[in-house]
C-alpha positions in Angstrom: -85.1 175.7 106.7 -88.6 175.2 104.6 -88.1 173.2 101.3 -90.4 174.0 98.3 -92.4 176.5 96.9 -95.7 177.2 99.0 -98.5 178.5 96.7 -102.1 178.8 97.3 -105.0 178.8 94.2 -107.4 180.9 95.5 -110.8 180.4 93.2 -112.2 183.3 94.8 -110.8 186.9 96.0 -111.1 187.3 99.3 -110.5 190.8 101.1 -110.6 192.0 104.5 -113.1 195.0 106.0 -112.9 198.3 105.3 -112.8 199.0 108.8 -109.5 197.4 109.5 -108.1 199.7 106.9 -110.1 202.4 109.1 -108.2 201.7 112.2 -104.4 201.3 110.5 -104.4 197.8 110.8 -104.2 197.1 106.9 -103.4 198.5 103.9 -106.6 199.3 101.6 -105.6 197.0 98.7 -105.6 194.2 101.5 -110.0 195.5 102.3 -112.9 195.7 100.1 -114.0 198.9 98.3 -115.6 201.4 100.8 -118.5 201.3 97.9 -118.5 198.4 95.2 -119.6 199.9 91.5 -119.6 198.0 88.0 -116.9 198.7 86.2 -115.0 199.9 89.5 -111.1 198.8 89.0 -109.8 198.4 92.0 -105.7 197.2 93.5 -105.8 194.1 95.6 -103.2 192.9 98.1 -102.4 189.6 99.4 -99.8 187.6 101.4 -98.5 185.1 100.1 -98.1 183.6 96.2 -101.8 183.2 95.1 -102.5 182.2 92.0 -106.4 183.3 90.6 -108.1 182.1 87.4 -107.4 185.1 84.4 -109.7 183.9 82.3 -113.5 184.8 83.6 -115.1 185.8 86.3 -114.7 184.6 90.4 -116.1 186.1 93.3 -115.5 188.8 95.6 -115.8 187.9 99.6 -115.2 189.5 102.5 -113.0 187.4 105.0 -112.1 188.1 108.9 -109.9 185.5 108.5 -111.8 182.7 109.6 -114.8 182.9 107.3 -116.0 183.9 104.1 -118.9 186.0 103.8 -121.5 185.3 100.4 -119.9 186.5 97.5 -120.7 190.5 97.2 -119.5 190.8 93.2 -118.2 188.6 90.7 -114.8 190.4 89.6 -112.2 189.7 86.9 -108.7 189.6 87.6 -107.0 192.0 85.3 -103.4 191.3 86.5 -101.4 190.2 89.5 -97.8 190.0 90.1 -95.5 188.5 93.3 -93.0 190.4 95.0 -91.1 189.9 98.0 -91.5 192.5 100.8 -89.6 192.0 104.5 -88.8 188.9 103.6 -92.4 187.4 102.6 -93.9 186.5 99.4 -97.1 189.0 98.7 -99.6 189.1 95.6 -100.7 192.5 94.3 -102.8 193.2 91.3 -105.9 194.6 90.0 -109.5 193.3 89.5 -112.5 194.8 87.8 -115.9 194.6 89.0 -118.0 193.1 86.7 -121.6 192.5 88.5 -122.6 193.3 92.2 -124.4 190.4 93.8 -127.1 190.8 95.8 -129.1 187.3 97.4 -129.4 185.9 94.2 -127.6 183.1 93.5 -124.8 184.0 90.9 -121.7 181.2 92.0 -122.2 177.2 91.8 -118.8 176.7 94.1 -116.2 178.9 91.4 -118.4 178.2 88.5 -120.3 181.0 87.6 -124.2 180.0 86.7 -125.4 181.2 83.3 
């Protein structure tokens, strides 16, 4: 039997490849957008109770699980909710992209440079 509440604060949102929603192996809220666009709102889907900052802007990474790529946009969380399916804690909710990031520098760690 576990004891306690295991959450995770996430100060970036981190989303698989599109191509493992391709081949079945996730669900597309759990993958990037197959094209990132300003103003795009998109669902996102995680496992687990994360908690993300609501209040400005954090970046958008693609993750194989090991590693995080450069961040891709910087996105605002517009809401996110957990819910229990089969018996595991998951985190779904939406995010907004606000600017797509090319090689320019645009993140200091989570801090967004101005």
């Amino acid at each position: 039997m576990t004891m306690g509440i295991a959450a995770e604060y996430s100060p970036d949102l981190a989303l698989r490849s599109t191509t493992e929603f391709n081949a079945g192996k996730r669900e597309k809220a759990e993958c990037m957008p197959a094209s990132l666009v300003e103003s795009g709102v998109h669902d996102f889907l995680k496992k687990g109770q994360r908690f993300y900052w609501l209040a400005g802007e954090i970046p958008l990474r693609e993750t194989d699980g090991n590693a995080l790529s450069r961040p891709k946009a910087s996105v605002v969380i517009l809401e996110s909710t957990h819910f229990m399916k089969d018996g595991c804690v998951w985190t779904k909710g939406k995010y907004r992209i606000v600017k797509i990031l090319g090689d320019e520098v645009y993140f200091e760690g989570y801090e967004k440079i101005k």
